[in-house]
C-alpha positions in Angstrom: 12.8 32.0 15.4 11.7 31.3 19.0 11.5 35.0 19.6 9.3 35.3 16.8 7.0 32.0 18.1 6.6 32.9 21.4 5.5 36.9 20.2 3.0 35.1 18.1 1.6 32.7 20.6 1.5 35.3 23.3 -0.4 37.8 20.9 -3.0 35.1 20.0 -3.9 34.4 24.0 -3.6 37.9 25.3 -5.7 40.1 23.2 -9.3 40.4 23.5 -10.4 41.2 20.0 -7.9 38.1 19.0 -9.7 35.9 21.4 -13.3 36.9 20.2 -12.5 36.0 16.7 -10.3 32.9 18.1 -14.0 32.0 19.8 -16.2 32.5 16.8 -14.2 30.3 14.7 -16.2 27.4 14.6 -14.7 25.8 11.5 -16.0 23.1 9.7 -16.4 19.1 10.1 -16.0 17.1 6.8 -16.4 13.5 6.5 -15.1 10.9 3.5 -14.1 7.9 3.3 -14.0 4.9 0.7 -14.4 1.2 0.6 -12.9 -1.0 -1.9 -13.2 -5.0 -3.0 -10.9 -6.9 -5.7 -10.9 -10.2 -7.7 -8.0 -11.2 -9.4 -5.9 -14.6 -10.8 -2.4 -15.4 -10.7 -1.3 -17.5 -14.1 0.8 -19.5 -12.1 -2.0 -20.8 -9.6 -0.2 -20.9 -6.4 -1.3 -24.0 -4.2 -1.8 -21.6 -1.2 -4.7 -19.4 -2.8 -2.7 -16.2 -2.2 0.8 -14.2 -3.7 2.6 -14.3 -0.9 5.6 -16.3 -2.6 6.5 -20.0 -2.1 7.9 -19.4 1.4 4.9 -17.7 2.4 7.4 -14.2 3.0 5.8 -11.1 1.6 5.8 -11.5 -2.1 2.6 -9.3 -2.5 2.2 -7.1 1.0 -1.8 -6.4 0.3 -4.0 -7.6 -2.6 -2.8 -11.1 -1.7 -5.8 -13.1 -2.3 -6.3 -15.5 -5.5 -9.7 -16.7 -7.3 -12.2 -15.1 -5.3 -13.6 -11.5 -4.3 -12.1 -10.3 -1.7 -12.4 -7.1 1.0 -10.0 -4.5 0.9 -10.4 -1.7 3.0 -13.2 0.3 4.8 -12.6 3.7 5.7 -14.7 6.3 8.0 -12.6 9.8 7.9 -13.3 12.8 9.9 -11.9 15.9 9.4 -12.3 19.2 11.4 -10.5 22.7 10.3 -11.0 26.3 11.5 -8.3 29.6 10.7 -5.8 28.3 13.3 -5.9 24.0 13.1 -7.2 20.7 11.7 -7.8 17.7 13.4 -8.1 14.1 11.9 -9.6 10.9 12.5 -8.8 8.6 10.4 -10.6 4.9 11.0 -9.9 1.9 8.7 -11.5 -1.2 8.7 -11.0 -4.8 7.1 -8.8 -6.5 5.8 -6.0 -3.9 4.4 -6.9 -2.2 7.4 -5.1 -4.5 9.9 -2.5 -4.9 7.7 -1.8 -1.5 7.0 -1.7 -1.3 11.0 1.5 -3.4 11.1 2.1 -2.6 14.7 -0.7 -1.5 16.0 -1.5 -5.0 17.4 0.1 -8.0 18.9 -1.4 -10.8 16.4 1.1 -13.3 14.4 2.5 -10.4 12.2 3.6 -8.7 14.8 6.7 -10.1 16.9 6.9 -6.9 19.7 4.5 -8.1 23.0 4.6 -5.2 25.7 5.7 -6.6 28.8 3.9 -4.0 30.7 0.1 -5.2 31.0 -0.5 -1.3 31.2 1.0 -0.8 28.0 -0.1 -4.0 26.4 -4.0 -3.2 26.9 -3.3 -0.6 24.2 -3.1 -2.6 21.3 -5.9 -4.1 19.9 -7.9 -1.5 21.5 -6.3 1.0 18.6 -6.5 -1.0 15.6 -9.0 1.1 13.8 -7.0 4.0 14.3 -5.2 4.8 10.8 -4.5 8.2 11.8 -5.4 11.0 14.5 -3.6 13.6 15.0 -4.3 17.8 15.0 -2.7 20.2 13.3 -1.7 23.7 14.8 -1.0 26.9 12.9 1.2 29.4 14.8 2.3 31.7 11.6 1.3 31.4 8.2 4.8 29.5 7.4 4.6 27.4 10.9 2.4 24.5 12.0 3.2 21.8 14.4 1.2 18.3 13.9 1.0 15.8 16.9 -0.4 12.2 17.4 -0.7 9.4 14.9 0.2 10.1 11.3 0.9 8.8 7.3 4.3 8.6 6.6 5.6 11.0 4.6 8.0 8.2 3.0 7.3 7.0 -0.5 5.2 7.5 -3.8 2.3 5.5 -2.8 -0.1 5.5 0.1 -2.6 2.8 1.6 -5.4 4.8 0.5 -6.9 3.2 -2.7 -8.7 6.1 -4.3 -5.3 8.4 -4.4 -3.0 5.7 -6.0 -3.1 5.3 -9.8 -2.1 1.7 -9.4 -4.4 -0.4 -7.3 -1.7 -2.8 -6.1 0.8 -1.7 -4.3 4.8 -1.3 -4.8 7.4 -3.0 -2.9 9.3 0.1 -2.0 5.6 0.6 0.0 5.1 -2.7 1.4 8.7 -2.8 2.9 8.8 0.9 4.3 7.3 2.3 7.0 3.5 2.8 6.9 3.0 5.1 9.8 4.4 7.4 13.0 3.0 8.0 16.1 5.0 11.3 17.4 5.3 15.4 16.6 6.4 17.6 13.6 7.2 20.8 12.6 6.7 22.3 8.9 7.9 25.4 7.9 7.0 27.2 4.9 9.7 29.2 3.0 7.5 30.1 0.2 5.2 28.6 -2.4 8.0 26.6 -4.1 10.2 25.3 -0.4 9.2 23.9 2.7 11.0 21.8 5.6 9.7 19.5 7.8 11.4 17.6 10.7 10.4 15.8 13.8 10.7 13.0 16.8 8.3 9.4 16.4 8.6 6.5 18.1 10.2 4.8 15.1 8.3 2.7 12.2 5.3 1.6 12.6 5.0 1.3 16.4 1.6 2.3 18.7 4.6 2.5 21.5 8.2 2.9 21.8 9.4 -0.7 23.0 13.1 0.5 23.5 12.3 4.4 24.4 14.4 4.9 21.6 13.0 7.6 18.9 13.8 8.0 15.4 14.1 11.7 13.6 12.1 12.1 10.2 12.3 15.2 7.8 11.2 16.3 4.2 12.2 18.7 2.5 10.0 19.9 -0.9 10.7 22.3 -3.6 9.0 23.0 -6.5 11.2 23.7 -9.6 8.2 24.7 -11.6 4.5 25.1 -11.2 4.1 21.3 -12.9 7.2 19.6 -11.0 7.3 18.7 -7.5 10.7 17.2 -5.6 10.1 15.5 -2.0 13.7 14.6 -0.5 12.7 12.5 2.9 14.4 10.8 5.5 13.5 8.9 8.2 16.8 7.9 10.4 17.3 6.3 14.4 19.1 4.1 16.6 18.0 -0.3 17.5 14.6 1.2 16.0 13.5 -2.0 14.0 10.6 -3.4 16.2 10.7 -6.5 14.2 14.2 -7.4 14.8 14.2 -6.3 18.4 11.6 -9.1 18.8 13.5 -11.6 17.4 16.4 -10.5 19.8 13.8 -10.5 23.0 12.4 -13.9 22.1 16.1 -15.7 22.1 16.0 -16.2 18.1 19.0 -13.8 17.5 21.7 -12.7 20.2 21.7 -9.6 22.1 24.3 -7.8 19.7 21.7 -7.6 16.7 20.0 -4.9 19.2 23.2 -2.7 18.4 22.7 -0.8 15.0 21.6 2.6 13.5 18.9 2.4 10.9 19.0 5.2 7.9 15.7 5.7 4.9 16.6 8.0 2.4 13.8 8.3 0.0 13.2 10.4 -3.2 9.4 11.4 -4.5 8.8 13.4 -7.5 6.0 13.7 -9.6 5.8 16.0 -13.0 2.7 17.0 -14.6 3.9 16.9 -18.3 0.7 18.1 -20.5 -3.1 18.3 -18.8 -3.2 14.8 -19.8 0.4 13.4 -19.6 2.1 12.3 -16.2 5.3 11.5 -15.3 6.4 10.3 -11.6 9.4 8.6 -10.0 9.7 6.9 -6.3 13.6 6.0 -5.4 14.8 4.6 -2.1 18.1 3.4 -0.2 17.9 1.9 3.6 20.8 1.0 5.5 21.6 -0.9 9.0 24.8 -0.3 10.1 25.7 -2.8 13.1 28.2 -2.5 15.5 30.6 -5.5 15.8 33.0 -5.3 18.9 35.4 -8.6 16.7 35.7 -10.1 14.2 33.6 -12.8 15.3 30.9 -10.3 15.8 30.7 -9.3 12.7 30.7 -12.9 11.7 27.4 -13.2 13.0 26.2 -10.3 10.9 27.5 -11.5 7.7 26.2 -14.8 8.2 22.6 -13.2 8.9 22.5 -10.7 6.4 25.0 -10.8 4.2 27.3 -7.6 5.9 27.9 -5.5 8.7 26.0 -2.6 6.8 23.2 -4.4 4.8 20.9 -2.5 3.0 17.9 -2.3 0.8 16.5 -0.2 -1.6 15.0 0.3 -5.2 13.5 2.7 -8.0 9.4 2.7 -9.3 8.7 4.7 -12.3 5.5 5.9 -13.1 3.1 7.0 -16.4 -0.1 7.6 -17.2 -2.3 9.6 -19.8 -6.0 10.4 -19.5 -7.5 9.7 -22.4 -10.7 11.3 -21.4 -12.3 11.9 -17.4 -13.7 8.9 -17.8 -11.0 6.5 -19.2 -7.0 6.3 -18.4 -3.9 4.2 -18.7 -0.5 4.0 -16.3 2.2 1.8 -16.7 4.5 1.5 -13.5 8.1 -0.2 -13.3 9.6 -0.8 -10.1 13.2 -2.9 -9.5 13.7 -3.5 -5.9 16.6 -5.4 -3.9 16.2 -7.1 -0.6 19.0 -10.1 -1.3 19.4 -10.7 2.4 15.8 -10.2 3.9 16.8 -7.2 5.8 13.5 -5.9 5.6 10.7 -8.2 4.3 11.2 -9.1 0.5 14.2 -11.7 0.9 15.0 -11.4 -3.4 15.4 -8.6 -5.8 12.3 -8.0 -7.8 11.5 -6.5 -11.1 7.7 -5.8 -12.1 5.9 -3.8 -14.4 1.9 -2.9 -13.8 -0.3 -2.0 -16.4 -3.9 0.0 -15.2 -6.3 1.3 -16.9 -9.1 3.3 -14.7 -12.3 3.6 -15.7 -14.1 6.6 -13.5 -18.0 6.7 -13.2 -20.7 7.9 -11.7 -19.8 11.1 -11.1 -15.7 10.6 -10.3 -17.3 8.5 -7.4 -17.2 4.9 -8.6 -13.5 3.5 -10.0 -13.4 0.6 -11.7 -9.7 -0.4 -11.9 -8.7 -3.6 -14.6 -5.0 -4.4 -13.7 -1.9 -6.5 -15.2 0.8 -7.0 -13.4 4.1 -9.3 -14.1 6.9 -10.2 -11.2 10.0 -12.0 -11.7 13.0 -12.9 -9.3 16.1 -14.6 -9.9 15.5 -17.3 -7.7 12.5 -19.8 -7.6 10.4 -17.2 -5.0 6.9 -17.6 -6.3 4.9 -20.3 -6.2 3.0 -23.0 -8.7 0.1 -24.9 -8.8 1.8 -28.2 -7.1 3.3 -25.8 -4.0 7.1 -25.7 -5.8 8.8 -22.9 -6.7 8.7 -20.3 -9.7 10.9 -17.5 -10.8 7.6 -15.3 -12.2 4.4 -14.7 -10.6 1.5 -12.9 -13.3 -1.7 -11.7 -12.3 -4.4 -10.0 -13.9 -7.6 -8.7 -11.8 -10.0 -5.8 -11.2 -10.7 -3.4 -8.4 -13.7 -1.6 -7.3 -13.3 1.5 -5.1 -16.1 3.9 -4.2 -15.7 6.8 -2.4 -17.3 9.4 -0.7 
């Protein structure tokens, strides 16, 4: 394989009639983007104005806002391509925007402060930055990407316009959103590819323990209709979040000793033109290290075992009843009992959309119903106690360009 790499990178900088037609490539520059508001109403009229649960935790991770239109996101996309490579920048603005850019800053969401005043000058600064990263082509079957990218964990994405649902799952909210590293994609055929590669873990501008975490994907295609994503995402004291509680004295130094494992499953199946079928299932795992028994006291008394995990299923539907008009139902069951990620409960929830598409596949207008429970008292009521069920029912509004 290197042989071959090497041959092909040598051949593209050493022969004249390659370089001229390297040098005439001038490619092309796109630009897109979208911007989308919402207004929606929880039945349940929580005292705080939003749906983040009774404990203020993370009961709804983006279109949190109650009784009033709000701002989602703003997005500015540029996109360059030629034979051999693609760059993108990829800007977000708003609110979603910082969210979505867990991370990328050092405001109250965000527990990691760089010690370093070199390194701490970068956040803030980067923000706006969604994604930017190039793409290089060495073969037809290999292409490295480096900088700041999506991650390729999970059904859903941030992006409004490419999600059937508008709000989003909690498999999304309490996975990783982005990387900031290198990968490697290798094409096998039309129907297998691999991908694998180094980040500094989830969601992080920098590496605060020099640490990295491996990710790979592997995709098949069992027919022309069915597509299978197995991904991974796996790395050692990677969780940024809990390594700030560690640095700021609110858990000991032990909680810093741990591997973290994502295994996720994405597969979508196009059943009939007009019929679609899609499934999201995910299982994470810490696994401390406790040196006694009084170690892994500590553990069990924070979350629940020396291996806690987290995970859950979404299922997806929905039939196009014409270009203009649609309907999707999505079910998702998802388990956080001990708050090893963000959730703190288990959660079961079913969403009901139904997309309305004008002015020329531009404009979506997206009515939504969607019903949480828990088992415990999580959500909140109108007098600020707790409530096992949270309903809302809203619209969206997404253009795009």
């Amino acid at each position: 394989m290197k042989k071959t790499l090497f041959a092909t990178i040598f051949a593209l900088g050493g022969g004249s009639a390659m370089a001229q037609t390297d040098t005439t490539d001038t490619g092309k520059l796109s630009i897109s983007g979208y911007l989308d508001s919402y207004y929606l109403t929880a039945f349940n009229r929580p005292k705080s104005g939003n749906l983040l649960g009774v404990d203020q935790l993370a009961g709804r991770g983006f279109d949190r806002l109650t009784d009033q239109f709000a701002l989602g996101l703003v997005q500015a996309k540029f996109s360059y391509s030629n034979r051999k490579s693609d760059m993108v920048i990829d800007l977000t603005f708003g609110p979603n925007a910082e969210l979505g850019n867990f991370g990328n800053t050092t405001g109250v969401f965000n527990l990691y402060r760089p010690q370093s005043p070199y390194v701490a000058s970068l956040y803030g600064t980067s923000a706006a930055i969604k994604q930017a990263y190039f793409t290089y082509r060495a073969t037809p079957k290999l292409s490295f990407t480096v900088g700041q990218f999506g991650t390729h964990i999970g059904y859903e994405v941030i992006d409004a316009p490419l999600n059937y649902n508008y709000s989003l799952s909690n498999l999304f909210n309490n996975g990783p959103f982005y990387h900031v590293g290198m990968k490697a994609a290798y094409s096998f055929s039309e129907k297998a590819s691999l991908m694998l590669g180094l980040v500094n873990n989830w969601d992080n501008l920098t590496d605060d323990n020099k640490q990295k975490s491996l990710i790979g994907q592997f995709m098949f295609k069992p027919l022309a209709t069915w597509t299978v994503y197995l991904n991974w995402i796996g790395g050692y004291s990677d969780d940024t979040y809990l390594n700030g509680l560690v640095k700021t004295g609110s858990l000991p130094p032990l909680f810093s000793n741990y591997t973290r494992n994502l295994y996720d499953l994405t597969t979508n199946y196009q059943v009939t033109p007009k019929f679609y079928l899609g499934l999201n299932a995910a299982y994470g795992r810490y696994d401390f290290r406790p040196a006694d028994v009084a170690e892994e006291g500590l553990y069990r008394d924070k979350f629940g075992s020396a291996e806690p995990t987290w995970g859950g299923v979404a299922l997806y539907s929905n039939y196009a009843f014409s270009d203009v008009v649609g309907l999707g139902v999505r079910y998702e069951h998802f388990e956080d009992k001990h708050g090893v990620r963000y959730l703190q409960t288990v959660n079961n929830s079913i969403t009901v959309t139904a997309p309305i598409t004008l002015a020329a596949g531009k404009l979506q207008v997206k009515p939504e119903f969607r019903l949480d429970t828990a088992p415990v008292s999580y959500y909140e009521t109108s007098s600020g106690q707790g409530t096992p069920t949270q309903t809302t029912l809203g619209v969206a509004f997404i253009y795009k360009y």
